[in-house]
C-alpha positions as CSV (number, residue, x, y, z in Angstrom):
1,X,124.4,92.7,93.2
2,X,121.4,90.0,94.3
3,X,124.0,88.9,97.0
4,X,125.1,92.2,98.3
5,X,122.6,94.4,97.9
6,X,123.0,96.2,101.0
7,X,126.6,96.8,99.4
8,X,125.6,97.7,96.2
9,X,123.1,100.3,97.7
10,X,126.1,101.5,99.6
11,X,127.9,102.0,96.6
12,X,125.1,103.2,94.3
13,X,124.8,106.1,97.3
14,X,128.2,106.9,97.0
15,X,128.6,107.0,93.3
16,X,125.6,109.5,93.5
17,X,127.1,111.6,96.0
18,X,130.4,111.5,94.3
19,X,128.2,112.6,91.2
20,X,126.7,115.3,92.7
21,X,129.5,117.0,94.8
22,X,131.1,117.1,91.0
23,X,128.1,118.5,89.3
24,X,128.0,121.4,91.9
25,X,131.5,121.7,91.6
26,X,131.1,122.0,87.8
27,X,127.8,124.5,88.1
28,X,129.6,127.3,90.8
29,X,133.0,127.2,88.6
30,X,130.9,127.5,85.1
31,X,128.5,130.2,87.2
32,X,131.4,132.0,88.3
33,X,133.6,132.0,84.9
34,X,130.5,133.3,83.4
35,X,129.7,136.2,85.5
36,X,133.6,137.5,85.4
37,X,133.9,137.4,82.2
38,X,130.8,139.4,81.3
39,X,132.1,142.1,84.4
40,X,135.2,142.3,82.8
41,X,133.5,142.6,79.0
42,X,131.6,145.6,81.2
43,X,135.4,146.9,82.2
44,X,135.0,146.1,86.0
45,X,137.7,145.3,87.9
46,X,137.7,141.7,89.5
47,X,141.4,141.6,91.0
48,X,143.3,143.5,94.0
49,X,145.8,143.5,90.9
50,X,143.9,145.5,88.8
51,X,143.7,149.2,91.1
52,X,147.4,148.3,92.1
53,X,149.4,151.6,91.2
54,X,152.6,151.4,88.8
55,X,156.4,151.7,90.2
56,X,156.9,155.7,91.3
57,X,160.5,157.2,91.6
58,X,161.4,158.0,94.9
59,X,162.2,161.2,94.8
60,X,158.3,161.6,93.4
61,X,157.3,158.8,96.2
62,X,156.2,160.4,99.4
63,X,156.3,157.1,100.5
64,X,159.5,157.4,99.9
65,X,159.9,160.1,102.9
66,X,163.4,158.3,104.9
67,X,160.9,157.9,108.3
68,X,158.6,155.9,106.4
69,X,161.5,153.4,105.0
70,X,162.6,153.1,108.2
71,X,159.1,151.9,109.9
72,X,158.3,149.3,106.6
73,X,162.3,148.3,106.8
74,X,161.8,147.6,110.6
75,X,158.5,146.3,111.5
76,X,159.7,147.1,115.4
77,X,160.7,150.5,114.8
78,X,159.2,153.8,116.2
79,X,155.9,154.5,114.3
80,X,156.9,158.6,113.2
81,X,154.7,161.2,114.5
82,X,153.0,159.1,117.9
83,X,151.8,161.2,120.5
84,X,153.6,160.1,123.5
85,X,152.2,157.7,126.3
86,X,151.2,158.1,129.4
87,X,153.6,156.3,132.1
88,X,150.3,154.5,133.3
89,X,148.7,153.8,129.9
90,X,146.9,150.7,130.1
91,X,147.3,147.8,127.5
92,X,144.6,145.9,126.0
93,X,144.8,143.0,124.0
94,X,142.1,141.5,121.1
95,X,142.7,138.5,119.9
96,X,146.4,138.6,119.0
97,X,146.7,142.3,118.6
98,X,147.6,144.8,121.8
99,X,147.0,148.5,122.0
100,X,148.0,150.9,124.4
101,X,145.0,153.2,125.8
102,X,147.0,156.5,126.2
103,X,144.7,158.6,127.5
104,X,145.3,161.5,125.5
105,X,143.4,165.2,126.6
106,X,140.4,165.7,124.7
107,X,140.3,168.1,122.0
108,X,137.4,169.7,123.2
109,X,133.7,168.5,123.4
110,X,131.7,170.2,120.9
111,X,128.2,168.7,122.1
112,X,128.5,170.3,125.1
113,X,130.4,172.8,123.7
114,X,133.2,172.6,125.7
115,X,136.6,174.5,124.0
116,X,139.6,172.4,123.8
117,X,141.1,172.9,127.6
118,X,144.8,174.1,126.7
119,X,146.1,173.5,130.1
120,X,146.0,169.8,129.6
121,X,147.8,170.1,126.8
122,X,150.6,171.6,128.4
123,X,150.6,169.3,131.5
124,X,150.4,166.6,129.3
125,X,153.4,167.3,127.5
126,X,155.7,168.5,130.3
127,X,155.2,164.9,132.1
128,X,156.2,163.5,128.5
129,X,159.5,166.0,128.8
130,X,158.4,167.7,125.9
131,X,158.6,170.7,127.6
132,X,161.1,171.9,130.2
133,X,159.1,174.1,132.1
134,X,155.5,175.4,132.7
135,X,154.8,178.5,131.3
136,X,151.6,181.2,131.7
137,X,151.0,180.8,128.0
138,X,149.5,177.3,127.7
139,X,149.2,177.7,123.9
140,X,152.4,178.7,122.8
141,X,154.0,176.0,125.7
142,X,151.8,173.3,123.8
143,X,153.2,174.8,120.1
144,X,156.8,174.7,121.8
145,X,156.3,171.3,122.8
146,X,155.3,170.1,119.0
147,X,159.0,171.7,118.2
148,X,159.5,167.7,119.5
149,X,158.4,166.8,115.9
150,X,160.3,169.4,114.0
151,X,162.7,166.9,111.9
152,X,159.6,164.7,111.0
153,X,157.4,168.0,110.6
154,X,160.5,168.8,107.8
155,X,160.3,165.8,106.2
156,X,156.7,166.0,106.0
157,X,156.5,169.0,104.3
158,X,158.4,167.8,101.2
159,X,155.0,166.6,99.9
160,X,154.8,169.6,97.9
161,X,157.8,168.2,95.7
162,X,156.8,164.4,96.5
163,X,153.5,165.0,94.3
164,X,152.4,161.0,94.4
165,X,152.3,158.4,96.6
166,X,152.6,154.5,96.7
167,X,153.3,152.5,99.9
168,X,155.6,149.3,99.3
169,X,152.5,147.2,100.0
170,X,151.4,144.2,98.2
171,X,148.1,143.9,98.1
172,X,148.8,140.8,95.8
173,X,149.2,138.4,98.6
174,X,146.2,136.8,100.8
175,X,147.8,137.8,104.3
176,X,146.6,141.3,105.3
177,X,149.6,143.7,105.5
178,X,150.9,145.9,108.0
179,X,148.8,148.4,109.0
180,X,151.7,150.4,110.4
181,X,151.2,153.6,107.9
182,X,147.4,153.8,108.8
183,X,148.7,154.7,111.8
184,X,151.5,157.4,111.2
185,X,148.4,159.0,109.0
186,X,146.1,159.1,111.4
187,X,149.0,160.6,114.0
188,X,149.8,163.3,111.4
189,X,146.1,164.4,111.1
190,X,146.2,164.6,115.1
191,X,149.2,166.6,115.8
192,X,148.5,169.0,112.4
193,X,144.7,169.7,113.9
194,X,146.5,170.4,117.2
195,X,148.8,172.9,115.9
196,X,146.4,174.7,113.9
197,X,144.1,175.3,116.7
198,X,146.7,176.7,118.8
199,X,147.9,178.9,115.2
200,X,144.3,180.2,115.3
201,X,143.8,180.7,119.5
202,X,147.0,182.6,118.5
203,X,144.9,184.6,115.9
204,X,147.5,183.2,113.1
205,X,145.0,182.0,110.5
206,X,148.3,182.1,107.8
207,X,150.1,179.7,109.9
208,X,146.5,177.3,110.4
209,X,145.8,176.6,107.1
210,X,149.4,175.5,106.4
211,X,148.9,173.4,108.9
212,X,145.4,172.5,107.6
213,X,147.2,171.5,104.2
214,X,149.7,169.3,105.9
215,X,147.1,167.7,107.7
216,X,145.3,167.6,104.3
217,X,148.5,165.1,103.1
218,X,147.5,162.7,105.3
219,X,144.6,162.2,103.4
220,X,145.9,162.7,99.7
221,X,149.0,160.0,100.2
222,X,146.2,157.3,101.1
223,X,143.7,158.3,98.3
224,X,144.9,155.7,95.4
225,X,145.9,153.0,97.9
226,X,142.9,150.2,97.7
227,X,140.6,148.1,100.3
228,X,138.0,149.2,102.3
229,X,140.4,149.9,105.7
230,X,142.1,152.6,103.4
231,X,139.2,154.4,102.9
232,X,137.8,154.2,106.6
233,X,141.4,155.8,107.5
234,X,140.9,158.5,104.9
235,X,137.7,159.4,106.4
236,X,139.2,158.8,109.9
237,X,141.8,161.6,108.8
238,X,139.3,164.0,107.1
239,X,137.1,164.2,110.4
240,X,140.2,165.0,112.2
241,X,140.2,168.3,110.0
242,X,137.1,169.4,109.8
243,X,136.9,169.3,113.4
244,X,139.4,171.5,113.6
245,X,138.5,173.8,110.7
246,X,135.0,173.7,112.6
247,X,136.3,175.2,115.7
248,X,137.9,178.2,114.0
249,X,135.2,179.0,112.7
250,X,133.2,178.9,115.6
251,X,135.4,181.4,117.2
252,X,135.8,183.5,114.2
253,X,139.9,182.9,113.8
254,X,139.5,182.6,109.8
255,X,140.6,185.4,107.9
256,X,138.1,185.8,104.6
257,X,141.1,184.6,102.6
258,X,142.0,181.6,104.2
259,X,138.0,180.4,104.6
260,X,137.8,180.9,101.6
261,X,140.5,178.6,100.2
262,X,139.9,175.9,102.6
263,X,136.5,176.2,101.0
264,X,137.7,175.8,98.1
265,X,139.8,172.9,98.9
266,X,137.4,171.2,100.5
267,X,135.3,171.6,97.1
268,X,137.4,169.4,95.4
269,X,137.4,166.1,97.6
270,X,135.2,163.6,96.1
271,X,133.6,161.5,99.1
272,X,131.6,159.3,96.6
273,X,134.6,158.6,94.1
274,X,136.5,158.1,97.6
275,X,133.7,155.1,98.5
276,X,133.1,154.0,95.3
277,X,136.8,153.4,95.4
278,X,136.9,151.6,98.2
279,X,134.5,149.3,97.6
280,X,135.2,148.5,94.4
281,X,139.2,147.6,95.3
282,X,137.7,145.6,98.6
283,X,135.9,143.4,95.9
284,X,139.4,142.9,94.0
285,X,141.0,142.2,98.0
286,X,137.9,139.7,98.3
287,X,138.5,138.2,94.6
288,X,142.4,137.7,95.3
289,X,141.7,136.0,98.4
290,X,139.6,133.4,97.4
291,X,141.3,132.5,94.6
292,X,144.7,132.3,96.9
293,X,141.9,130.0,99.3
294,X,141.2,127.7,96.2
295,X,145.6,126.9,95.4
296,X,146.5,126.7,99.0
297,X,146.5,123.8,101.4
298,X,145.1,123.0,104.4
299,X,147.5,124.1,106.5
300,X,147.6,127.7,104.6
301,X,144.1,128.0,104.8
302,X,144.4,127.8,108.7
303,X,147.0,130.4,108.4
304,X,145.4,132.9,106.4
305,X,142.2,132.5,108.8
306,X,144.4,132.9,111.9
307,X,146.0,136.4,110.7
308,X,143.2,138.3,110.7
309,X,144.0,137.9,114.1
310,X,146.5,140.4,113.8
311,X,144.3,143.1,113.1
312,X,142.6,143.3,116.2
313,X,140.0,140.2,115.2
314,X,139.2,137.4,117.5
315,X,141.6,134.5,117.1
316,X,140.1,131.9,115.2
317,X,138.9,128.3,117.5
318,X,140.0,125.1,116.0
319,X,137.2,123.9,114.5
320,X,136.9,127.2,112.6
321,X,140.0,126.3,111.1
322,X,138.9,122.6,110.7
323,X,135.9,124.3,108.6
324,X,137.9,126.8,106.6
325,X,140.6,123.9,105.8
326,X,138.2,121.8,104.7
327,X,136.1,124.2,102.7
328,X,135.0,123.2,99.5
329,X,135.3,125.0,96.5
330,X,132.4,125.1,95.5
331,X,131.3,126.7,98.5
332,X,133.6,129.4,97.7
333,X,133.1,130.0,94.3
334,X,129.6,130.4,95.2
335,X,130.3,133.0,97.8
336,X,132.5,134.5,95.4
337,X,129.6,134.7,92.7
338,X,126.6,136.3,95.6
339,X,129.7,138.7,97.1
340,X,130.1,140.0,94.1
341,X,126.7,140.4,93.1
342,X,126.3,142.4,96.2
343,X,129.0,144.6,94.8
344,X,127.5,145.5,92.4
345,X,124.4,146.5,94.2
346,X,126.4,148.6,96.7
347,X,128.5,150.0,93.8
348,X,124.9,150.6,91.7
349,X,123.7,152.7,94.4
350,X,126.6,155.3,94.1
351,X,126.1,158.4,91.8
352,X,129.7,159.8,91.4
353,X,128.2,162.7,88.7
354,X,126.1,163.8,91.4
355,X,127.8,163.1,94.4
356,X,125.2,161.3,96.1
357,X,124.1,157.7,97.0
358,X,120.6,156.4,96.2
359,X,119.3,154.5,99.6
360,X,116.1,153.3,98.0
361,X,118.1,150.9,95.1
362,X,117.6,147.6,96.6
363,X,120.8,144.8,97.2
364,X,118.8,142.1,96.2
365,X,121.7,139.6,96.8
366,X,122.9,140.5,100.7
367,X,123.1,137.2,102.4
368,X,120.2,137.7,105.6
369,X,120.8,135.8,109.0
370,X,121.3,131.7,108.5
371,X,118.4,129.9,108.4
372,X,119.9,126.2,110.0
373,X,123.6,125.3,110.6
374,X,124.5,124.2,106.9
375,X,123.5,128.0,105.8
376,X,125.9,129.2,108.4
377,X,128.4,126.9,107.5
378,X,127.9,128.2,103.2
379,X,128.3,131.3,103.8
380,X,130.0,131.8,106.7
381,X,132.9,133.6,104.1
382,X,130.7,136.3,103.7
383,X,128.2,136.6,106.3
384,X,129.9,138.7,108.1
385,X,131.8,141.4,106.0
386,X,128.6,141.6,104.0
387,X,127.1,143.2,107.5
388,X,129.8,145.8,107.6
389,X,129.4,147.2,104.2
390,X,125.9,149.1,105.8
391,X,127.8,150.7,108.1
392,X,130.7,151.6,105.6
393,X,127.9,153.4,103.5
394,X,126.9,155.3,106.7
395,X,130.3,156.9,107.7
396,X,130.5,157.8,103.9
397,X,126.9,159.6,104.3
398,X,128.5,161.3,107.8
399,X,131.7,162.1,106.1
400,X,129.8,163.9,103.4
401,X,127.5,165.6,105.7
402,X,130.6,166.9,107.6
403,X,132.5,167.6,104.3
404,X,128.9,170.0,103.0
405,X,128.5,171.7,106.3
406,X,132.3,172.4,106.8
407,X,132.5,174.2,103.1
408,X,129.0,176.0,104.2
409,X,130.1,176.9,107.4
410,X,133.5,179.1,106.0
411,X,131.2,180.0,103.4
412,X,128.8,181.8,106.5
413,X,131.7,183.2,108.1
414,X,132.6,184.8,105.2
415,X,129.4,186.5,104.4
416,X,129.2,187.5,108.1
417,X,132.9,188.8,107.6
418,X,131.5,191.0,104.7
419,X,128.1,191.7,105.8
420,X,128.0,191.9,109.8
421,X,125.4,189.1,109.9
422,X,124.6,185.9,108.7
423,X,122.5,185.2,106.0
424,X,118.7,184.8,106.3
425,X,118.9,182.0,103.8
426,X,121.7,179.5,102.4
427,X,120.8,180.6,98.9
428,X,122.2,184.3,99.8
429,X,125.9,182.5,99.9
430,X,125.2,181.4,96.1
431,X,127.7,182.4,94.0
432,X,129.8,184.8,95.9
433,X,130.6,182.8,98.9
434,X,130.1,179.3,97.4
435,X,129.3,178.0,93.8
436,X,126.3,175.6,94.9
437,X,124.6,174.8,97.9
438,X,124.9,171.2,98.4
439,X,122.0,169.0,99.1
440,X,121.7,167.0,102.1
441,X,122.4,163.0,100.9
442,X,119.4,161.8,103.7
443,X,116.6,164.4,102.3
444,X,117.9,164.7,98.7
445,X,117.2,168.4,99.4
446,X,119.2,171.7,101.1
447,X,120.1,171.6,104.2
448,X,118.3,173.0,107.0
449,X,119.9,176.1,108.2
450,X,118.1,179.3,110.5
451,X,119.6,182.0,111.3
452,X,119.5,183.2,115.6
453,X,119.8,187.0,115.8
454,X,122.8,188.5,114.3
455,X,125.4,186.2,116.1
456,X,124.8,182.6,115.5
457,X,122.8,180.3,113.4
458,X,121.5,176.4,113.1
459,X,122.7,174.3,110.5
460,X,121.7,170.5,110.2
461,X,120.7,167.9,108.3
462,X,118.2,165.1,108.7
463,X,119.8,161.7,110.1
464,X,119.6,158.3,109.2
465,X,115.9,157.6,110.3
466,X,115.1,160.6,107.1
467,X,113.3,162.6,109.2
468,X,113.6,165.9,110.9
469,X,113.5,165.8,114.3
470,X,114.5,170.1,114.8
471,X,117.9,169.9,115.0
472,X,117.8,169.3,119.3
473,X,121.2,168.0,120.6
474,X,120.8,165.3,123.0
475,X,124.1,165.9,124.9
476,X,123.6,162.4,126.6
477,X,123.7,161.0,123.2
478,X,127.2,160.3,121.1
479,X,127.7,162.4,117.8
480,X,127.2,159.6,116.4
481,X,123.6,158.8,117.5
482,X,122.1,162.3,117.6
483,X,118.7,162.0,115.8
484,X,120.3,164.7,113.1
485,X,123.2,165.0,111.3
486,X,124.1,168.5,113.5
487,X,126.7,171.4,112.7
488,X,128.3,171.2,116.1
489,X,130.9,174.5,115.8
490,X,128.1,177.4,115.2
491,X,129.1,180.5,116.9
492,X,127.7,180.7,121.0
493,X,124.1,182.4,120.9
């Protein structure tokens, strides 16, 4: 040592580092075990495993349905139920993922409150050959053309005997998998909100709301499968419909019976249970993939980085897959122990017995922006999902919004049906029309609702800054902006 000492300081320095790299090692892992096992002594779910569904028969599998084998059998088959594209829809590519941008007619635009124009409709479809000729009748030429889907539509319809659902999906495994029935969903809540406004321009409320309970499927055959992008697809899919239930009602098409039954099917859909599931099975997603992160190689770890890719995300550079190969694990066990500590905040601020969410409860362990490169590079695993998870909780406060004022608005029509008039006050609908009037999640407190002569009335709820700003649309202004959370499909004044 007294003749190398710039050596033996070398190797002192190393020994130390070596040292210390092992003792954090040894503090994340022990940190980690510690907290799952208390979770799991508190009956939380820590694994993608855990919300997986058992085995279903497929004869009790809607999955099961002989279009939907063929799409998972063939990932380059015809995804069932797409609208068809325009001859000059553009294509546009994100990373390694390409969509087409078809250009599909509108269906109407209810901040300016603009009907859905039925004459597109039908030129659309004749340049798809859907139909063989023009006809005076736009609607029932755009209800001929949907005879296109008539062997899927069959197929479709044997949910009411296929009472379950499980897609042959395994969450199990690190690489995200196909997302091919989040689209055939999505398609089937399209083309079943298009038919049933053309049923009710037709004055067929009977033949609507069957189509407003097919539509409905897309939504019930996604509700037990986990992750968060299952749950953005079943709100996707519930929007679709209530948009459409919206419009009949804004042109009075409803009969009292049917209003009254989508009311009460609308009753019975959970939004928070729907979050709170979503969350909670993203966690186990999370969970699975870091521990899949920890056993696999360098190589792997590129891979599994690189897929998201697929999804629509930008491609990874190389030295983000130099980082994420190189990762150690105690940087991901610690990562693991804050994500789900943030979990549990988000999933804390859910009230499932009173369907609500409580803004005000705190996430004490959100990661904030980096303070120097080295915090970037710790929690880069997290950073960014942890940002998304605000948002998630806003469309869950829209949905609900939409889900309350949809249920109140047949509710209205139906004491307009019986009385000639709207109410003067929501509390006039309680019990007859509607067991409870729900509380607005922003306000904690009814919604605001006036009533304009004997024709039309205002419905709204306060928006995300929690104040009320009157209930003025801003038709410059996205839905999704407006300064209140506004009931778009009220009768014209």
């Amino acid at each position: 040592m007294r003749r190398h000492p710039w050596l033996t300081a070398a190797i002192v320095l190393f020994v130390l580092c070596v040292g210390t790299f092992f003792a954090f090692e040894w503090h994340s892992e022990k940190r980690w075990q510690r907290y799952a096992a208390e979770a799991r002594a508190h009956g939380v779910k820590l694994m993608i495993t855990d919300f997986m569904q058992p085995p279903i028969t497929d004869n009790a599998n809607f999955a099961s349905l002989p279009m939907l084998q063929k799409m998972f059998a063939d990932p380059n088959a015809e995804i069932p139920l797409s609208l068809p594209r325009k001859k000059d829809a553009k294509q546009v590519t994100v990373g390694n993922f390409t969509s087409t941008l078809d250009s599909l007619p509108k269906f109407g635009d209810p901040l300016k409150s603009q009907p859905i124009d039925w004459q597109q409709w039908q030129q659309y479809f004749w340049e798809a050959g859907y139909l063989p000729e023009k006809s005076d009748d736009s609607v029932r030429d755009v209800l001929r053309a949907l005879e296109h889907y008539a062997p899927e539509f069959q197929q479709w319809s044997e949910w009411r005997t296929r009472t379950q659902c499980r897609f042959p999906m395994d969450w199990s495994k690190a690489k995200m998998p196909s997302p091919h029935h989040f689209t055939v969903m999505r398609n089937a809540a399209k083309l079943f909100a298009l038919r049933m406004r053309a049923h009710l321009a037709l004055h067929d409320s009977r033949a609507a709301y069957a189509d407003f309970q097919d539509g409905l499927q897309a939504y019930r055959a996604l509700r037990h499968e986990p992750t968060l992008i299952d749950g953005l697809v079943r709100n996707s899919v519930l929007h679709i419909l209530f948009a459409a239930v919206g419009d009949g009602c804004k042109d009075h098409a409803w009969t009292d019976e049917d209003s009254g039954k989508i009311e009460a099917d609308l009753a019975s859909i959970q939004a928070w249970d729907d979050c709170k599931f979503a969350l909670a099975s993203e966690r186990g997603h999370f969970n699975n993939t870091m521990e899949t992160w920890l056993r696999a190689s360098m190589r792997e770890r590129g891979e599994m980085f690189s897929a998201y890719a697929d999804l629509g995300f930008e491609a990874p550079s190389k030295t983000q897959l130099w980082v994420a190969g190189m990762y150690p694990r105690a940087m991901v066990r610690d990562n693991q122990y804050w994500q789900n500590r943030y979990f549990d905040e988000l999933l804390g601020r859910i009230d499932t017995d009173r369907q609500t969410i409580h803004l005000d409860r705190a996430t004490p362990s959100a990661i904030g922006p980096p303070t120097d490169s080295f915090d970037a590079f710790h929690y880069f695993p997290i950073r960014s999902s942890q940002g998304a998870y605000a948002e998630v909780e806003r469309r869950y406060i829209t949905l609900q919004t939409m889900l309350d004022q949809t249920r109140l608005a047949c509710a209205l029509e139906r004491f307009r049906a019986k009385h000639g008039a709207y109410p003067v006050a929501l509390a006039e609908l309680v019990p007859d029309f509607i067991a409870a009037a729900p509380n607005d999640v922003y306000a904690s407190a009814p919604y605001r609702y006036r009533r304009i002569g004997e024709t039309s009335f205002q419905l709204y709820g306060v928006g995300k800054n929690r104040k009320d700003d009157g209930g003025f649309i801003a038709p410059r202004l996205p839905e999704n902006q407006q300064l209140d959370a506004i009931w778009l499909y009220a009768p014209s004044r």
